[in-house]
N, C-alpha and C positions, 0 to 999 in steps of 0.2 A: 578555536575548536578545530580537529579535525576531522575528515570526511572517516573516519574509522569508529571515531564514536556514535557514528549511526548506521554507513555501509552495513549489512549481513549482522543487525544485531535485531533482538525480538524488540517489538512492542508490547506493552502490557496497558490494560485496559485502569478506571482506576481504584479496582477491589485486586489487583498485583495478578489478575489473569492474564496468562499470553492470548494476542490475539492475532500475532500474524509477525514477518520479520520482513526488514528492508533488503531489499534486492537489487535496488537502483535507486540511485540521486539524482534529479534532473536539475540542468541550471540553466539559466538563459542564457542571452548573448555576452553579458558582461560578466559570466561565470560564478552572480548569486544563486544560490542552491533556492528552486521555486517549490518545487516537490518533491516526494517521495515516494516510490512504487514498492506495495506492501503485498508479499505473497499471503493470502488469506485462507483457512479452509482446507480439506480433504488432510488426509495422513499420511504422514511420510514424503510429500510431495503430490501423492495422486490423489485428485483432485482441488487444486490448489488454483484459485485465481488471485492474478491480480491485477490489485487498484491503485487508483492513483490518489494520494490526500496531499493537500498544502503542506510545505514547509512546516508554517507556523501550528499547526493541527497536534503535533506533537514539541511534548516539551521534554527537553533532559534533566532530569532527577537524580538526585544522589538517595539513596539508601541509606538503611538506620546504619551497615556493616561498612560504608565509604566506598559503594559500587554506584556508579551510571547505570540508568535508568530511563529508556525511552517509556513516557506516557501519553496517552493518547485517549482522551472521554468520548468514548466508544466501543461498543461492544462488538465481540467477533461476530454475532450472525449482524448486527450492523452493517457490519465493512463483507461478508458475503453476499449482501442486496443490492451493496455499492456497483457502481458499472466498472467492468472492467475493461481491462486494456491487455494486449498481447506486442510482443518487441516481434517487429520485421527485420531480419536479417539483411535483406537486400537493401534495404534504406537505413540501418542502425538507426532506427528509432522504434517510441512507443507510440502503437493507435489505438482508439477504442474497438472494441470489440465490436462483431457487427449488433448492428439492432435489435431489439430485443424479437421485433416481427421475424426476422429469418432465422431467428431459433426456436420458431415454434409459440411465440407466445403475441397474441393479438394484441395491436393499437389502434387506437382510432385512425389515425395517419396509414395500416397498410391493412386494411380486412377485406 
């Protein structure tokens, strides 16, 4: 396989709804592909997060027509409750997003 049949291609949930596209591959040290960062949510790009799901989370399907087909059993507002993650440019990586307490929403951990 290669990294083009999933870089920048949609996901679709498994009734063939889109629910978000791949935006980045992560891969570890020995350059296995671990994850994948999925832009989820808002139109047109605004408001759009994203998150991180496993490699294996998503499977590649062929179509009744002989297309590739990222699936993934989850639904969109699913994967917008998922936590997310923002890329730091000064570090070229991805972090989580901060907590959910400094956005406004109470944990037991910061009240």
């Amino acid at each position: 396989m290669t990294v083009t049949e999933w870089y920048k291609q949609n996901v679709y949930d498994p009734q063939n709804n889109k629910i978000g596209e791949i935006i980045d591959v992560l891969m570890d040290k020995d350059g296995k592909a671990t994850a994948l960062i999925i832009g989820v949510g808002g139109l047109l790009g605004a408001g759009e997060r994203d998150i991180a799901v496993p490699f294996h989370a998503i499977e590649l399907k062929t179509t009744k027509d002989n297309k590739k087909h990222l699936v993934m059993n989850a639904t969109k507002d699913h994967l917008k409750n998922a936590k997310g993650f923002k890329y730091d440019r000064n570090a070229m990586n991805w972090i989580p997003e901060e907590s959910a307490g400094t956005v406004g929403r109470a944990t037991p951990n910061n009240r």
